[in-house]
Every structure is written in C-alpha cells, then in structure tokens.
N, C-alpha and C positions, 0 to 999 in steps of 0.2 A: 733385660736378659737377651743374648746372640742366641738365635735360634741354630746356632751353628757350633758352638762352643759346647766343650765339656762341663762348662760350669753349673750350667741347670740340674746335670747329674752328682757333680759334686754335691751342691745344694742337697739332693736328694742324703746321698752321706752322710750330712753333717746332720741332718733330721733323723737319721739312723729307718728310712724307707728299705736301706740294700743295706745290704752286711758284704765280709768280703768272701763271704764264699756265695755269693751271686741270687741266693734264695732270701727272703726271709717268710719264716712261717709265723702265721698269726693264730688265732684261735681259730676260722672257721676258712680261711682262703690264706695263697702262696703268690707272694708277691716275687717277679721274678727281675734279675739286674738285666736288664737292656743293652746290650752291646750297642757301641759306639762304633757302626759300621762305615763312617765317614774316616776313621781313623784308624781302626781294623785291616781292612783290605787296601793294595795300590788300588793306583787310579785303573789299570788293566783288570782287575780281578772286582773293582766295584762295578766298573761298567758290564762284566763279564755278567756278576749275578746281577743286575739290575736292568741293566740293556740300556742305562743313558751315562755317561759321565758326571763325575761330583759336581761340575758348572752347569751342566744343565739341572740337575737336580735341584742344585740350589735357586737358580733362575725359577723354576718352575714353582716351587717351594714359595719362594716370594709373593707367587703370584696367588696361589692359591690357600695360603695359610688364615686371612681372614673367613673362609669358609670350613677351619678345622680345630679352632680354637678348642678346647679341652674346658668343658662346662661344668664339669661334674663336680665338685667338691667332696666327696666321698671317698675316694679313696685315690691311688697312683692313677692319674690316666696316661692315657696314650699320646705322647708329642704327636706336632703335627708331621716332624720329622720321619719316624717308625711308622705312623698311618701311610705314608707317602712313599716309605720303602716295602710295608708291605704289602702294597697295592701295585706297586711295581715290579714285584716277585711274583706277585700270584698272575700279572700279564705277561713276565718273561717266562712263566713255567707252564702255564695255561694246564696247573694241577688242583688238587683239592684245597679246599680251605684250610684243613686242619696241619696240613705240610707248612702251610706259610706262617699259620697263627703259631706254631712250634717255634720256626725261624725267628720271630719276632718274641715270641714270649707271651701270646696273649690265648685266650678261648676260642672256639672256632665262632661261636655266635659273635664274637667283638671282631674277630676279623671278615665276618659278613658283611657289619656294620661299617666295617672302615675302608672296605672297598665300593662300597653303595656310596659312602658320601665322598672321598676322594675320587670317584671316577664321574659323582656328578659336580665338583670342583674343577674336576677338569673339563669336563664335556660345558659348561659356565665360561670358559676360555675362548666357545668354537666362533664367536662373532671378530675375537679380536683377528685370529690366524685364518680362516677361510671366507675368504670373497668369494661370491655366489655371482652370474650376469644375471639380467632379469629377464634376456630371452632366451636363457640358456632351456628351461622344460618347452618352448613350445618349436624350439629345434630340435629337438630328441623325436618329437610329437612327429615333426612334416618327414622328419628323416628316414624315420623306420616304424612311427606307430606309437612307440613306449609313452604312456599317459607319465607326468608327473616324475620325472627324471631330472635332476638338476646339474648331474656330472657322471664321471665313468673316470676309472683307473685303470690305466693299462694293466695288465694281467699276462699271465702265461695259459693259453691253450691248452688243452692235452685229449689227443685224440681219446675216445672210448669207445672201442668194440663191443657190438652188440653180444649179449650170451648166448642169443636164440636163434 
C-alpha cells in the first residue's frame, strides 16, 4: 500500500469504515472520514497550514514512518500520514490540542499521543542532520564561562527597559 495514495482510504470505503457523508456512527463511538489534505489544498495553501511543502513532507514521512506504524487492531487508526500532519499543525499554530485533533478528526487525548510520538520520531532524526564539534562546549567554557554549551543560534536582540 502507497503511503501517499488515496487508495488506503478507498480501502476504507469498500469495508464501508466511512460513508459518504464523512461520519459513521456506531453504537458507542464516531468514526470520522479523514480528509485527504495531500490533495485538498495547493501546494501554496499546504505549505501555508503546515509550514513544509508536500516534498518535504513526504521526505520526512519516509523517514520516519517506521516509528508510527498503526498497531492497534481495534479499530480505524490514525495513518502515519494525519499523525504527521497533525503534529505539524499543532507546531505551525503553537495552539491547543483540541484545535488540531478537530482539524484532523481525532480526541484530544489521541492527538497528545500523536504529537509525543511524532515529535520524538523526529527528534530520533537529530544525529543524522546535526553535527556537533567536540571542542565546541569547552570553547563556550574559555570564551565567556557557559559550562556545557554545545552551539548558539543567531537571534534578534531586543533592547528592554527597565520598569523601575
């Protein structure tokens, strides 16, 4: 199965999980149809609500989907796909959880869940993309003092007057 393709959700269809009015109710829980935001919005209007482009997304997607595999057998779970997008809503919006788990269709406790384990899927990435020097903390150390520093980001200033 293309973890990229409408097909998985079709699947879903034909097993009759979604109906065409986007809900289906069960006896005790609402199972809801998951928009296909890959195919939903341009490329300007996905990068807009997500903050990366579909190529990066997908790149990044790749790399981290063996850590989001969907285990559950129980009931519809969450692609690794919608974990990924809404872990990246809830860092372009830096709002509450219940905002994004709406956007996405899931509870706010599942989308606690899925941004704990997608942001430590990703943070699992940090060896491949950041090289560290290894005298880099004990030149922070002789320079200015700071124990245990291993880098610095340039930043923007901003003076602050005292109140008193």
């Amino acid at each position: 199965m293309d973890l990229f393709s409408d097909e998985s959700d079709n699947e879903m269809y034909e097993i009759g999980v979604f109906d065409s009015e986007g809900i289906v109710d069960t006896e005790n829980r609402r199972l809801y149809n998951r928009i296909n935001y890959r195919s939903e919005f341009s490329d300007s209007e996905f990068t807009y609500r997500f903050r990366l482009n579909k190529t990066s997304v997908d790149e990044l997607l790749l790399k981290i989907t063996p850590s989001l595999k969907v285990i559950s057998s129980r009931n519809n779970g969450i692609s690794p796909l919608h974990q990924l997008l809404l872990t990246l809503r809830f860092y372009a919006l830096g709002t509450m959880l219940l905002s994004v788990a709406d956007f996405i269709g899931v509870s706010k406790a599942s989308a606690s869940r899925i941004v704990h384990h997608v942001s430590r899927a990703i943070a699992g990435l940090y060896p491949q993309y950041v090289k560290t020097l290894s005298n880099t903390q004990n030149a922070f150390h002789e320079i200015a003092g700071f124990p245990r520093i291993l880098g610095a980001i340039d930043c923007t200033h901003v003076p602050i007057q005292s109140p008193g």
